[in-house]
N, C-alpha and C positions, 0 to 999 in steps of 0.2 A: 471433485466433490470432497469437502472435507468433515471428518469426521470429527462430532465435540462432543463432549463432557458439559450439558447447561450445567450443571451443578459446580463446575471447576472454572468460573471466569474471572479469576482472579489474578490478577495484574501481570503474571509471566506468562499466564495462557494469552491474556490480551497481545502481550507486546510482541510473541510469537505469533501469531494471525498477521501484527502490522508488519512483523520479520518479512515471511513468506508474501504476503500481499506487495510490498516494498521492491522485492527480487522479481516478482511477474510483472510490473509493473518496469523496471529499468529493462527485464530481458524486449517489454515488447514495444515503452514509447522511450527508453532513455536518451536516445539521441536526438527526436524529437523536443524533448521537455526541455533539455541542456539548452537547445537553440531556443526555444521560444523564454527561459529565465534569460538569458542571456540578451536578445532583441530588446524584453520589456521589460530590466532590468529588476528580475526579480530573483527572492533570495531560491534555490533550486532544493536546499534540501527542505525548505517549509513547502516549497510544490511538490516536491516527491512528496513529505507527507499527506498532503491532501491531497493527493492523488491514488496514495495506498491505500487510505480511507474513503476516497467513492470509489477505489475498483473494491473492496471488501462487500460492499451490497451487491457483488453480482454474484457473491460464490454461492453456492448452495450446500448450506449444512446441513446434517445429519443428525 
């Protein structure tokens, strides 16, 4: 669960959400993702991005 500030979502809080969103996301498909940018020759850190940003809708804030 993470706890936020609505009133503080201003671009360092954002890019720390994608921080931490980005690290659960390598700790739990990173070897996965590597192989599948890799197979279908895609750029991996634009799929880590977008992957850090649809796992961020499943957190539940506070």
């Amino acid at each position: 669960m993470i706890y936020l500030n609505y009133m503080n979502l201003d671009s360092e809080t954002q890019e720390r959400l994608i921080s931490i969103s980005k690290k659960e996301v390598l700790r739990r498909y990173g070897k996965e993702l590597k192989s599948y940018a890799q197979k279908h020759h895609v750029n991996y850190d634009q799929l880590l991005e977008e992957e850090a940003i649809r796992n961020l809708y499943t957190y539940h804030f506070v």
